[in-house]
VEXTITOR-380087 format. One record per residue (C-alpha): residue number from 1; residue in one letter; y, x, z. Coordinates in nm, 2 decimals, m for minus. Layout:
<pts>
<pt seq="NUM" type="a" y="Y" x="X" z="Z"/>
...
</pts>
This chain:
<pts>
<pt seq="1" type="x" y="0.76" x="m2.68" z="2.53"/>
<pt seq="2" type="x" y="0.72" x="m2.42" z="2.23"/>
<pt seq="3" type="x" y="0.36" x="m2.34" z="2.19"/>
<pt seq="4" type="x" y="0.31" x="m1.95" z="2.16"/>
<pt seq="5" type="x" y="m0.01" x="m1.82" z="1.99"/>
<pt seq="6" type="x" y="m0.07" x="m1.46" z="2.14"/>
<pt seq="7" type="x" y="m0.29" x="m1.27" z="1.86"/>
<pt seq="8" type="x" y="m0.51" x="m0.94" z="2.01"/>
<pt seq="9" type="x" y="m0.75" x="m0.76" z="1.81"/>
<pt seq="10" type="x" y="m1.05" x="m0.62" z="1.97"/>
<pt seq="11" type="x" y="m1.25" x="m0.33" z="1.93"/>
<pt seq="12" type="x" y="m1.49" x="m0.13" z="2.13"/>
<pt seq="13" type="x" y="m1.25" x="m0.15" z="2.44"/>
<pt seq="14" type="x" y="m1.48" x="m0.32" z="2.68"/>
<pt seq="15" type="x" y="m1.34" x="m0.13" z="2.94"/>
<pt seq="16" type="x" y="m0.99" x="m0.27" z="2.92"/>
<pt seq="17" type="x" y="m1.02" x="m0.61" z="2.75"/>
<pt seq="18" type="x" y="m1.05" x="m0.80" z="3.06"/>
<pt seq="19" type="x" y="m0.72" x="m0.68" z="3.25"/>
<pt seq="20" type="x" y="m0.52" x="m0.76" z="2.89"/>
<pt seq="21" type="x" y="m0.63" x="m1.09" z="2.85"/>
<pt seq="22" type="x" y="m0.62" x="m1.17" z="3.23"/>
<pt seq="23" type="x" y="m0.22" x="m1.06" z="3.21"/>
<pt seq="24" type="x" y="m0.19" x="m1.28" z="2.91"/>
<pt seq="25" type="x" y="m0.32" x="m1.59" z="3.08"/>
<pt seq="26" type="x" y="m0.12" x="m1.53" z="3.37"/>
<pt seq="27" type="x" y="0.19" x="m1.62" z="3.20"/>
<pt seq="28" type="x" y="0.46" x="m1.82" z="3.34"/>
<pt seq="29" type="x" y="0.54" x="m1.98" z="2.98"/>
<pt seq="30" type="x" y="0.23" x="m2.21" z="2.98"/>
<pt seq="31" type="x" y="0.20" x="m2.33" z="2.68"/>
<pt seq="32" type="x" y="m0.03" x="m2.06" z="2.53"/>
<pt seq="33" type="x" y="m0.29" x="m2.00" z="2.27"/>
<pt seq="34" type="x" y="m0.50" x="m1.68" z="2.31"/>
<pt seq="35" type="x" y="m0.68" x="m1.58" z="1.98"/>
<pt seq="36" type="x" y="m0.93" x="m1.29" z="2.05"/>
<pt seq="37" type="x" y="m1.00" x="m1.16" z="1.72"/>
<pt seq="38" type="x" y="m1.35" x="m0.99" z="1.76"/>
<pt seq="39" type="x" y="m1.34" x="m0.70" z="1.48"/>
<pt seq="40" type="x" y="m1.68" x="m0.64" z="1.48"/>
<pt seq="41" type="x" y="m1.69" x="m0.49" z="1.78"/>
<pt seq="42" type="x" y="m2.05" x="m0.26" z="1.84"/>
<pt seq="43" type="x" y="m2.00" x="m0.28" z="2.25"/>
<pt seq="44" type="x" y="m2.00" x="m0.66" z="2.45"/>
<pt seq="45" type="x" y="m1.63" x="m0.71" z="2.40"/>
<pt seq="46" type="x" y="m1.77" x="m1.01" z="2.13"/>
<pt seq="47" type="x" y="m1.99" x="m1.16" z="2.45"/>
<pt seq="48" type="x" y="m1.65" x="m1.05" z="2.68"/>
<pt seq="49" type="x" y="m1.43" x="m1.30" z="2.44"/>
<pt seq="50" type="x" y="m1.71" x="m1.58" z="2.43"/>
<pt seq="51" type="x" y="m1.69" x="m1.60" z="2.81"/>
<pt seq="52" type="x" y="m1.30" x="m1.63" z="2.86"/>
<pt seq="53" type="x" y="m1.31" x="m1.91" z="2.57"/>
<pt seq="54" type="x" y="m1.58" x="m2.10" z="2.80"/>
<pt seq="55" type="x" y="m1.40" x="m2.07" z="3.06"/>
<pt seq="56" type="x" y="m1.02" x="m2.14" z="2.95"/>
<pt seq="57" type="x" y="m0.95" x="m2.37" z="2.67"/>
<pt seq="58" type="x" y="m0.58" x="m2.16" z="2.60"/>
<pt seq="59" type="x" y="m0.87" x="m1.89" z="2.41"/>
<pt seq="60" type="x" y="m0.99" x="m1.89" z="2.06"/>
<pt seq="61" type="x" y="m1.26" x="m1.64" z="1.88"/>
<pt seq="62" type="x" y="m1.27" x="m1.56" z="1.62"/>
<pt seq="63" type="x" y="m1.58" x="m1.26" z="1.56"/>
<pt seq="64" type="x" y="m1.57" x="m1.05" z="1.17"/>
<pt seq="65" type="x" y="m1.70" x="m0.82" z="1.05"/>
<pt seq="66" type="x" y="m1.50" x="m0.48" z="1.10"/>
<pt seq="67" type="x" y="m1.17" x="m0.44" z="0.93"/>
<pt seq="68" type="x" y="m0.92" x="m0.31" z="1.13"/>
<pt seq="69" type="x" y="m0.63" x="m0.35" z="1.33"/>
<pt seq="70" type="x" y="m0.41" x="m0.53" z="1.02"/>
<pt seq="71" type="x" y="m0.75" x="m0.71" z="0.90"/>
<pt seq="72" type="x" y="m0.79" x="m0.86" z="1.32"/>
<pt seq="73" type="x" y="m0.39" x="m0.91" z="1.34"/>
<pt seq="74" type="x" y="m0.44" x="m1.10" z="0.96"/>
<pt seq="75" type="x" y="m0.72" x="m1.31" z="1.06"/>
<pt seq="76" type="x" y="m0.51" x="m1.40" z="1.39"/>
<pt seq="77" type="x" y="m0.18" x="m1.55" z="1.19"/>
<pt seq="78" type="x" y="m0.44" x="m1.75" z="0.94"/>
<pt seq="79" type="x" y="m0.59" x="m1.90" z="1.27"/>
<pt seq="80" type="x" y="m0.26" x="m1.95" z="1.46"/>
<pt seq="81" type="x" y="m0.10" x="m2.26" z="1.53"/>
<pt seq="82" type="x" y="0.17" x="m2.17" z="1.76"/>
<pt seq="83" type="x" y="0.55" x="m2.19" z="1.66"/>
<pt seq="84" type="x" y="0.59" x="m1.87" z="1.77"/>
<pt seq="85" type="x" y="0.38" x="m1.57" z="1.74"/>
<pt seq="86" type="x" y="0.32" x="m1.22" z="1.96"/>
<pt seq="87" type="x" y="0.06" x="m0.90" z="1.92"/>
<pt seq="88" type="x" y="m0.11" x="m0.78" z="2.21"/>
<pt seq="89" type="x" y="m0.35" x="m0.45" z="2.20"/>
<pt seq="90" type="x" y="m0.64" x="m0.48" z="2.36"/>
<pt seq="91" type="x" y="m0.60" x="m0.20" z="2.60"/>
<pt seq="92" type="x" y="m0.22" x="m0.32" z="2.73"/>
<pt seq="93" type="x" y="m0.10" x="m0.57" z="2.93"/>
<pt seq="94" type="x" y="0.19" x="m0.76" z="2.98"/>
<pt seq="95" type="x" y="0.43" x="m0.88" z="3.28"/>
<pt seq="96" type="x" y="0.40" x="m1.21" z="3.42"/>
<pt seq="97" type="x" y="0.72" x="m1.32" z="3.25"/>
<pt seq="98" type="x" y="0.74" x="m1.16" z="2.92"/>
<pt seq="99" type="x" y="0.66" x="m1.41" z="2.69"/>
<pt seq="100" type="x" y="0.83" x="m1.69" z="2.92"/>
<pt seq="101" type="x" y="1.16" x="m1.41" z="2.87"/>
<pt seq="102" type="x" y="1.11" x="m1.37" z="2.54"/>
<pt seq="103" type="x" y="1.12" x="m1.70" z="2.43"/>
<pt seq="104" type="x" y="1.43" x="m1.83" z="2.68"/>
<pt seq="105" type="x" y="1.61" x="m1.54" z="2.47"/>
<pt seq="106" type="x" y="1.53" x="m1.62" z="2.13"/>
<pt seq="107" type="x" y="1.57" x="m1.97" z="2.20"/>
<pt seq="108" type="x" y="1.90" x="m1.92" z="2.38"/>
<pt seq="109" type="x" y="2.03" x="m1.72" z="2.08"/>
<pt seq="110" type="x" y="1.89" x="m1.92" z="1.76"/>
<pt seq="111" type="x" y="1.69" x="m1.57" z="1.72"/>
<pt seq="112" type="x" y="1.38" x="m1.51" z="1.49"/>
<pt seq="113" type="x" y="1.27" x="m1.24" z="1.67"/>
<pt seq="114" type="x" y="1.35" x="m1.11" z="2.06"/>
<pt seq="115" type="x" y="1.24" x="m0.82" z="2.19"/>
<pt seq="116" type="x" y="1.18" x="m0.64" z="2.56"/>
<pt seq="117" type="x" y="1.12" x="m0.26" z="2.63"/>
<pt seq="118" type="x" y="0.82" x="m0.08" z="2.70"/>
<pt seq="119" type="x" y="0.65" x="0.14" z="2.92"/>
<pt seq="120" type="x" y="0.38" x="0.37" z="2.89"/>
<pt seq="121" type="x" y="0.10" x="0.38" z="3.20"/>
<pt seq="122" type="x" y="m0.20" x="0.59" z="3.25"/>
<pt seq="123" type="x" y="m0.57" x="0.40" z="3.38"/>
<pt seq="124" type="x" y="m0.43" x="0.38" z="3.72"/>
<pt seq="125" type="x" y="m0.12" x="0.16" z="3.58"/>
<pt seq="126" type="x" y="0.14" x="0.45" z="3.66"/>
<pt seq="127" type="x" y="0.42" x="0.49" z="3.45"/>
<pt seq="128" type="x" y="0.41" x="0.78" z="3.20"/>
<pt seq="129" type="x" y="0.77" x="0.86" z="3.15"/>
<pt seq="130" type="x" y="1.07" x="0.66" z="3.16"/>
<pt seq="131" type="x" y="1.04" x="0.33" z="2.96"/>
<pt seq="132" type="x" y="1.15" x="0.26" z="2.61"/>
<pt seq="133" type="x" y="1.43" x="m0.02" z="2.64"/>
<pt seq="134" type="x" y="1.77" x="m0.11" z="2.44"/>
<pt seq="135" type="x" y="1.99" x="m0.35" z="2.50"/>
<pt seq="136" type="x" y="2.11" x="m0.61" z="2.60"/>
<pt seq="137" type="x" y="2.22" x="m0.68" z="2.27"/>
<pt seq="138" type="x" y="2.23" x="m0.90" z="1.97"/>
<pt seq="139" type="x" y="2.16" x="m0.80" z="1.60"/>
<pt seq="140" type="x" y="2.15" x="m0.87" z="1.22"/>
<pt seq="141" type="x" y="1.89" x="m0.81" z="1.08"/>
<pt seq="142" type="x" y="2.08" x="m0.49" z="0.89"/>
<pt seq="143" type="x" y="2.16" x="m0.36" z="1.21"/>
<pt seq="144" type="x" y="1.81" x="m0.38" z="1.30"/>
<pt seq="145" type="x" y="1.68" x="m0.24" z="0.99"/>
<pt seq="146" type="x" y="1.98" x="0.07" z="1.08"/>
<pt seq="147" type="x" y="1.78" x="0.14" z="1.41"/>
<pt seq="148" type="x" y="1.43" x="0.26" z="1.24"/>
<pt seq="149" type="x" y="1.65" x="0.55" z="1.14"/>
<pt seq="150" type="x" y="1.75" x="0.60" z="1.45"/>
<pt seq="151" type="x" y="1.57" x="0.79" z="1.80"/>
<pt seq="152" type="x" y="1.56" x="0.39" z="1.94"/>
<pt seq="153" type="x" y="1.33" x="0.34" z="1.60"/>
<pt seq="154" type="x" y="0.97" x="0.30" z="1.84"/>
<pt seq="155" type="x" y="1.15" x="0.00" z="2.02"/>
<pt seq="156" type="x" y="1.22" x="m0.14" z="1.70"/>
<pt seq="157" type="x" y="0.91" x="m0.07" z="1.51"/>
<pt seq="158" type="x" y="0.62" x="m0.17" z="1.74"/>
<pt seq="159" type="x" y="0.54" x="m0.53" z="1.71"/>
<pt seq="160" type="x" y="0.37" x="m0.58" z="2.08"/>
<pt seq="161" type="x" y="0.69" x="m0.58" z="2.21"/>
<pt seq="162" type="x" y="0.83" x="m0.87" z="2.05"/>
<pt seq="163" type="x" y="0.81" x="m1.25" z="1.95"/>
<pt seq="164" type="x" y="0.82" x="m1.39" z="1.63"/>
<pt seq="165" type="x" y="0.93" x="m1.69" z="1.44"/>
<pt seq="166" type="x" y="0.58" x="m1.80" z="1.31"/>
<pt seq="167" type="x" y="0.75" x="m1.87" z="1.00"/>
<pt seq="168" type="x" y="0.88" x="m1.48" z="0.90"/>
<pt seq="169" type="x" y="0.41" x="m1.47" z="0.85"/>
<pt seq="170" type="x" y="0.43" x="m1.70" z="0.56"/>
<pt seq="171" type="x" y="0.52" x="m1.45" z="0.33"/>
<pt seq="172" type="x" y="0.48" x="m1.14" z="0.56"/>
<pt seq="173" type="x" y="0.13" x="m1.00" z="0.66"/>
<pt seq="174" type="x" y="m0.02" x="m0.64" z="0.78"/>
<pt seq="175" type="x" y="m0.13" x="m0.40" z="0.53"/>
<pt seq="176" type="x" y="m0.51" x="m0.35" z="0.53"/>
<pt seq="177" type="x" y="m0.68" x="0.01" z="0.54"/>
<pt seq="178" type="x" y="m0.34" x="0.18" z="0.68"/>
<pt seq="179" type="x" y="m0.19" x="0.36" z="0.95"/>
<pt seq="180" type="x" y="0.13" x="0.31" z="1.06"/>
<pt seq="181" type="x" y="0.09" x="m0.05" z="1.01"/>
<pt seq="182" type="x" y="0.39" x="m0.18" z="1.18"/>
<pt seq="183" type="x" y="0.63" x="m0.03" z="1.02"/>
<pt seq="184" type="x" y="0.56" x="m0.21" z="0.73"/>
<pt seq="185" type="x" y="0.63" x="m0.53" z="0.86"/>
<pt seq="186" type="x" y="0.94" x="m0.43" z="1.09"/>
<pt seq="187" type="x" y="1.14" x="m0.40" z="0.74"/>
<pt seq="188" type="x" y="1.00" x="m0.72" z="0.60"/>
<pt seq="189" type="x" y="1.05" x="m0.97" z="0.92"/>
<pt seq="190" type="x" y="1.43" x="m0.81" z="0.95"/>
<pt seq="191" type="x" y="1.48" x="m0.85" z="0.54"/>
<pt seq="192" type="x" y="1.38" x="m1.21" z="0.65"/>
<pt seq="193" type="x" y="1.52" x="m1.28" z="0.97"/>
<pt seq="194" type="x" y="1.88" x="m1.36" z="1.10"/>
<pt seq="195" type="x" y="1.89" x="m1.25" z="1.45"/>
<pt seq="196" type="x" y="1.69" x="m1.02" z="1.66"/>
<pt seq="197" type="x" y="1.79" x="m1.08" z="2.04"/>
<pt seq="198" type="x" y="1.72" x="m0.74" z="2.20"/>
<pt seq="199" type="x" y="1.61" x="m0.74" z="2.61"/>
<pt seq="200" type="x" y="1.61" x="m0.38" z="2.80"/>
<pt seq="201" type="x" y="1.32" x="m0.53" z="3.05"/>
<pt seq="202" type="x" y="0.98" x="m0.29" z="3.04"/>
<pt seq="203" type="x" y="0.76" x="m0.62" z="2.99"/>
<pt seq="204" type="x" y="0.48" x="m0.45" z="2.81"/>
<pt seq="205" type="x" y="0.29" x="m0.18" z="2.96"/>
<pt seq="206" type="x" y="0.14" x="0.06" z="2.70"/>
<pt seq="207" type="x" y="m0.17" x="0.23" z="2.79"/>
<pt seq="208" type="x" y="m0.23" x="0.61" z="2.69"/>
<pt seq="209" type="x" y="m0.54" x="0.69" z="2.65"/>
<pt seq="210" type="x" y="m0.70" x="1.00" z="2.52"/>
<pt seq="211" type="x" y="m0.93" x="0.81" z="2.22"/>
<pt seq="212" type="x" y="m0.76" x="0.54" z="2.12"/>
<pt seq="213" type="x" y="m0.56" x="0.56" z="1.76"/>
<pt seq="214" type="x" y="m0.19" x="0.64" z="1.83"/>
<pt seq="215" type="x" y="m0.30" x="0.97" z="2.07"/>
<pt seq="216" type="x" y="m0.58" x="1.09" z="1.88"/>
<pt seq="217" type="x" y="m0.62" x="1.36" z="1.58"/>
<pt seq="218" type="x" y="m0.63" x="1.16" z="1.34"/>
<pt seq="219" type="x" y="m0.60" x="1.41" z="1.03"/>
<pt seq="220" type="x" y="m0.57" x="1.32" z="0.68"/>
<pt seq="221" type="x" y="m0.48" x="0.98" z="0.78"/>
<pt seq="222" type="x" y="m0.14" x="1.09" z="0.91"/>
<pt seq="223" type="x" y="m0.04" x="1.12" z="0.55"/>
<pt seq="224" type="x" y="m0.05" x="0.74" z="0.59"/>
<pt seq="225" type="x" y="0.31" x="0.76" z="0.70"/>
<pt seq="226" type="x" y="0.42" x="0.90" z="0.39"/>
<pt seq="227" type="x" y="0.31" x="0.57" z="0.24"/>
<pt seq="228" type="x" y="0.52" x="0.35" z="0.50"/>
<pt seq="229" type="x" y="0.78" x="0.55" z="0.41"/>
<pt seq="230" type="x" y="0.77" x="0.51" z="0.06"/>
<pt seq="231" type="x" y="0.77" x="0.09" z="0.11"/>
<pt seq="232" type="x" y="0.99" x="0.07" z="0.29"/>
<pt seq="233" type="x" y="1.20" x="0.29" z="0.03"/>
<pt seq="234" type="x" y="1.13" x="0.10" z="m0.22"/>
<pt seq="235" type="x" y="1.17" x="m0.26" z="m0.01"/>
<pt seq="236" type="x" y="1.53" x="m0.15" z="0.03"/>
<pt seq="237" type="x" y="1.60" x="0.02" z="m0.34"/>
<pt seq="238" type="x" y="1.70" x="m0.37" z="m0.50"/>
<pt seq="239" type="x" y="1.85" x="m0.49" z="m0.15"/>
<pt seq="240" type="x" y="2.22" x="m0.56" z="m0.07"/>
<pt seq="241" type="x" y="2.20" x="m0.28" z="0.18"/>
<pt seq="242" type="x" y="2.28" x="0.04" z="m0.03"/>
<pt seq="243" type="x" y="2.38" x="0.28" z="0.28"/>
<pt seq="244" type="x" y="2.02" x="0.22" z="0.45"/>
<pt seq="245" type="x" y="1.84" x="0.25" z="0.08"/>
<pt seq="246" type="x" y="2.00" x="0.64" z="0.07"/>
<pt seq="247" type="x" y="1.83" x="0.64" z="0.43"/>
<pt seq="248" type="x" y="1.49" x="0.55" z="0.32"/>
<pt seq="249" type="x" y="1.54" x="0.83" z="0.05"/>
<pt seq="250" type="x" y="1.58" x="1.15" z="0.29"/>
<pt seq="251" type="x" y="1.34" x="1.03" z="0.54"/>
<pt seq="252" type="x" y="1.04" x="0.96" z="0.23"/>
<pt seq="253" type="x" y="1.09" x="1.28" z="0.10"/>
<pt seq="254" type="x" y="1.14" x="1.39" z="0.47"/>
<pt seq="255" type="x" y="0.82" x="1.28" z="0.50"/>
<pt seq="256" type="x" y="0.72" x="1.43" z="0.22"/>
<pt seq="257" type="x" y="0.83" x="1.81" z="0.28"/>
<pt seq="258" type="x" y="0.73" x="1.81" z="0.61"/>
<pt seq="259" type="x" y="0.35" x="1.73" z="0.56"/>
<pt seq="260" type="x" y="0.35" x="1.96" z="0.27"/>
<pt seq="261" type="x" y="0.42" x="2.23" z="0.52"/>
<pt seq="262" type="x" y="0.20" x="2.09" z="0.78"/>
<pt seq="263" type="x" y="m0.11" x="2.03" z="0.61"/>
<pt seq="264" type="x" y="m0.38" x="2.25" z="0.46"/>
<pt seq="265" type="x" y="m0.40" x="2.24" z="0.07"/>
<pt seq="266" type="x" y="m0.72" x="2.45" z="0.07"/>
<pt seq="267" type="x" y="m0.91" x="2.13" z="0.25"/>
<pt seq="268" type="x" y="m1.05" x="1.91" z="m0.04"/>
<pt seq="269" type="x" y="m0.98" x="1.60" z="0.15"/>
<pt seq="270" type="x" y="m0.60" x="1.69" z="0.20"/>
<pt seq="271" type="x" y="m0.54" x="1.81" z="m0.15"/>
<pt seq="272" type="x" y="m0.67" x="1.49" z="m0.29"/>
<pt seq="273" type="x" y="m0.45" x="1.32" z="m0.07"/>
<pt seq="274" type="x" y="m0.17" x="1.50" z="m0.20"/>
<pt seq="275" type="x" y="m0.27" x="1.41" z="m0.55"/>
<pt seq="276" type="x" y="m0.22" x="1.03" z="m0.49"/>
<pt seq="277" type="x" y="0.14" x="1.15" z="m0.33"/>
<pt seq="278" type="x" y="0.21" x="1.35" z="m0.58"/>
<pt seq="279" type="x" y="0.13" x="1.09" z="m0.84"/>
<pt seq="280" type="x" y="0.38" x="0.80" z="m0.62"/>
<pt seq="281" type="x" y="0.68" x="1.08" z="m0.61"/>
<pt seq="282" type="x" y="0.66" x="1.15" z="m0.95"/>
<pt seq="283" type="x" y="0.76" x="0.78" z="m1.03"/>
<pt seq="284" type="x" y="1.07" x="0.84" z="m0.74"/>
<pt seq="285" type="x" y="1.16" x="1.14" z="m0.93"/>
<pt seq="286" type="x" y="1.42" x="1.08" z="m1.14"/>
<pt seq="287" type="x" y="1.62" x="0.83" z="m0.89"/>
<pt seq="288" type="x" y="1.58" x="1.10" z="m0.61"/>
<pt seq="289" type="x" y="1.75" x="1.34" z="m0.76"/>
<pt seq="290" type="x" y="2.05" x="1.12" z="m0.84"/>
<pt seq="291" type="x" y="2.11" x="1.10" z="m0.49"/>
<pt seq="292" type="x" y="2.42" x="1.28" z="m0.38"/>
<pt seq="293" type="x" y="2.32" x="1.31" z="m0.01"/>
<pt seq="294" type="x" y="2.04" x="1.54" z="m0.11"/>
<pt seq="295" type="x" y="2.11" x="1.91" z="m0.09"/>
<pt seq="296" type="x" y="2.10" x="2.19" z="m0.34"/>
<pt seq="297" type="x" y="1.79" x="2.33" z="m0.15"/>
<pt seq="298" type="x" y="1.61" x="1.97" z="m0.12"/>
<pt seq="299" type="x" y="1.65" x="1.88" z="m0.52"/>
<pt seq="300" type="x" y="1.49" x="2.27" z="m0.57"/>
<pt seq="301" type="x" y="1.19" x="2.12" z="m0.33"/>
<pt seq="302" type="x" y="1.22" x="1.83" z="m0.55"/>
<pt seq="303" type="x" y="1.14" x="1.97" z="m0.87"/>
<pt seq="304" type="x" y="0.89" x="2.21" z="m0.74"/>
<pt seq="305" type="x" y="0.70" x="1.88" z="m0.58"/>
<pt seq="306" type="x" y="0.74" x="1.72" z="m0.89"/>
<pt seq="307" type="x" y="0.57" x="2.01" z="m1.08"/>
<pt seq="308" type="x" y="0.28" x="2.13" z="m0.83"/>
<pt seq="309" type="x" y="0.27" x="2.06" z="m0.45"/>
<pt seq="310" type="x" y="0.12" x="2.36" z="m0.42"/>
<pt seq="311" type="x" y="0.34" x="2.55" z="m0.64"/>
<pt seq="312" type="x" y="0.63" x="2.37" z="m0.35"/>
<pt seq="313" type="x" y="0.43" x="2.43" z="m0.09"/>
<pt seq="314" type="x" y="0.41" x="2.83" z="m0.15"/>
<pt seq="315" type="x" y="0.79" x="2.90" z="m0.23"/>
<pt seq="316" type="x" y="0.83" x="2.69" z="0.12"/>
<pt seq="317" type="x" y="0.62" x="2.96" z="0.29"/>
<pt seq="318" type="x" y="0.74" x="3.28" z="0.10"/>
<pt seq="319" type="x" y="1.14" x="3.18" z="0.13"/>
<pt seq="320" type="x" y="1.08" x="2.97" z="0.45"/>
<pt seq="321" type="x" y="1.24" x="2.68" z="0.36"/>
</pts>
């Protein structure tokens, strides 16, 4: 039997760690290793992880010094030993079966990566909403790739949903110090992998909460997205998949145009962010605007971006574009 290591970074959620990892070891699929990646954490969630390792030999600890959600998840596939590998948050749980499920299916398939829907619950474990699923279905990884530019892009982003070839981590790890971490790694494991068997089943229960990353106000740090954009942009210029390279194009400078109208370039903090954009679009420049797909009105943005985001930014607001 195929041993899965389930990697979860903690921090400072002392009040849900203990129903997450109790729905992890409550598996079917028994064959389990449960690495609790302490990230410094200031409440007793370190003391929290201690105690389940004591008392279960499936958990491992590992305690650091803060770093992160990609620093934990990082420290997690160094430590791992399973042959499969699968990211849990620390506030979210899991159904019984979902690992046993996702397994049988990427097993039964010669998969690298299967995947299960999703549902968001509040703190009493109500569903928010109806759940995020696709499928049943089989796909290349192309095809995946095709469905981050489309509205099922969540389901194929997130990596809690999923299992993973341990093998697609050799070369493959989170980026440290950013947002919109997954995204990043979506592109690489499909690049990588050969099939991704897709399952419709809500096996992973997503809890919104008002503090955590994701549903917070996070600010300047949105702009983070621009940068996933960006990689993944530039992962696909040199690939054999022209079509979804044009694709990345529009949605980085998307990306681009759409914070420039949301942000304030009077805060010092944003307009410094801007600067380090501005600096990474100016290197895009040239090969931007030799994209046909772009529109008269976009390669006008295009040049005014590449002059002066704020020069862009107030012909945006004068002529409403």
């Amino acid at each position: 039997m195929a041993l899965v290591s389930v990697i979860i970074p903690v921090y400072n959620v002392e009040a849900y760690l203990r129903r997450c990892v109790d729905s992890v070891l409550a598996q079917t699929h028994a064959q389990l290793e449960v690495i609790l990646v302490d990230d410094g954490s200031p409440d007793n969630c370190g003391s929290i992880c201690d105690a389940y390792a004591a008392a279960d030999d499936r958990v491992r600890v590992i305690h650091k010094a803060n770093g992160g959600l990609s620093s934990a998840r990082n420290a997690g596939i160094e430590k791992a030993g399973g042959d499969y590998l699968a990211f849990i948050d620390s506030d979210d749980t899991v159904a019984p079966g979902m690992i046993a499920a996702l397994l049988a299916a990427l097993e039964r398939e010669g998969a690298d990566i299967a995947v299960c829907g999703f549902v968001k619950v509040g703190e009493d474990f109500r569903p928010l909403g109806k759940p995020n699923a696709f499928g049943p279905a089989l796909l290349t990884g192309e095809e995946a790739m095709e469905k981050l530019y489309t509205n099922d892009y969540i389901y194929f982003t997130t990596v809690c949903n999923k299992l993973f070839r341990r093998s697609l981590f050799d070369k493959v790890c989170f980026p440290e110090g950013k947002l919109f971490e997954d995204g990043y790694v979506a592109f690489r494991c499909y690049l990588a992998c050969g099939w991704i068997c897709c399952l419709p089943d809500p096996l992973y229960y997503y809890l919104t909460r008002p503090d955590s990353i994701t549903t917070s106000t996070v600010g300047v740090k949105n702009l983070d997205g621009v940068d996933a954009d960006e990689d993944s942009m530039m992962l696909l210029e040199n690939s054999a998949y022209p079509l979804l390279a044009q694709k990345a194009r529009l949605k980085y400078f998307a990306a681009v145009t759409n914070n420039l109208r949301r942000f304030d370039l009077g805060e010092e903090a944003v307009r410094e962010r801007f600067s380090t954009l501005h600096r990474a679009f100016r290197k895009h420049y040239r090969r931007l605007m030799r994209e046909g797909a772009f529109s008269r009105k976009e390669k006008l943005l295009m040049t005014l971006f590449y002059l002066s985001p704020a020069v862009c930014k107030k012909v945006m607001e004068a002529r409403k574009l």
